[in-house]
N, C-alpha and C positions, 0 to 999 in steps of 0.2 A: 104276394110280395112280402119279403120277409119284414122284421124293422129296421133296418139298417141301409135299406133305400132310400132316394131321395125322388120324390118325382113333382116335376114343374111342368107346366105347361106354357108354353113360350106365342104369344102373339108376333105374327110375323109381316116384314112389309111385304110390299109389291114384288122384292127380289129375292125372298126367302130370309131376308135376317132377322132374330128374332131384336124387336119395337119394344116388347113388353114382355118379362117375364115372372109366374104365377105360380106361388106354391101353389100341390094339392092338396096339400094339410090345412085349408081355410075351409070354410063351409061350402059345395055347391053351389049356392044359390049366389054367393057373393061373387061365385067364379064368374058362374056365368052373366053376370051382371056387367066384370069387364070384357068379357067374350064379347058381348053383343053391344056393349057403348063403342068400341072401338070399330074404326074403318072397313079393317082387312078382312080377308074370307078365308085368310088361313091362318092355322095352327101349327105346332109341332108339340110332340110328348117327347120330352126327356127324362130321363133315369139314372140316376147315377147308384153304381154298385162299388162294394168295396173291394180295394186292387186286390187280386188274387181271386176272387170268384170270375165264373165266367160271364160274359156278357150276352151270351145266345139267350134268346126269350124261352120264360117258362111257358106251359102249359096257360098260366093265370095273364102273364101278360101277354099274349096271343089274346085272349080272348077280351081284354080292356081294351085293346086297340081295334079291334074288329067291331066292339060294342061301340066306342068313343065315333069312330068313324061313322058309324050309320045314325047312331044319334045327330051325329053336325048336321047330316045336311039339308033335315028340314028347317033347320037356322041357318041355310046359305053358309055355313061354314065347313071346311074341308082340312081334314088331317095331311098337311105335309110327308108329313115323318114323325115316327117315331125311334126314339134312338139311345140306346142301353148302351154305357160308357163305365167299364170296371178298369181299373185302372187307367192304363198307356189303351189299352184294349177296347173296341167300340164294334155295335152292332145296330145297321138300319134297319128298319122293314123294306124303306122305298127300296135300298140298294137289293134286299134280296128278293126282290119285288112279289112284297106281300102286301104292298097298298100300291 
């Protein structure tokens, strides 16, 4: 993912809205510290691109998501969505049902 992305990871309630949301520019360890103090047993990954690239997933982000995902769930946590937003322009995984 290039440097010009932003990616957060979003704690979410019971209804899917994100509660709590987390750069991933902080340490790991610190992440996951809020991951597992808080309630909920889901997550979403967000992405923001800049307007005019396209939103469809690379190569690199396929394979974060697919990693992120099977890491959660021996911490009872479950990827939502993941969701790559370049401008007006946005791309799920759930919608294309890649989770």
């Amino acid at each position: 993912m290039g440097g010009d992305n932003q990616l957060m990871i979003a704690i979410l309630d019971q209804d899917w809205r994100p509660r709590h949301v987390l750069p991933v520019g902080q340490e790991w360890h610190q992440l996951l510290q809020h991951l597992l103090a808080d309630e909920s047993s889901w997550i979403a990954l967000f992405q923001r691109r800049r307007a005019g690239e396209t939103p469809l997933p690379r190569p690199a982000d396929i394979a974060l998501t697919r990693s992120l995902a099977r890491s959660l769930r021996p911490l009872d946590l479950r990827l939502a969505d993941h969701v790559i937003r370049a401008g007006q322009a946005r791309f799920s995984f759930r919608g294309a049902g890649l989770l």
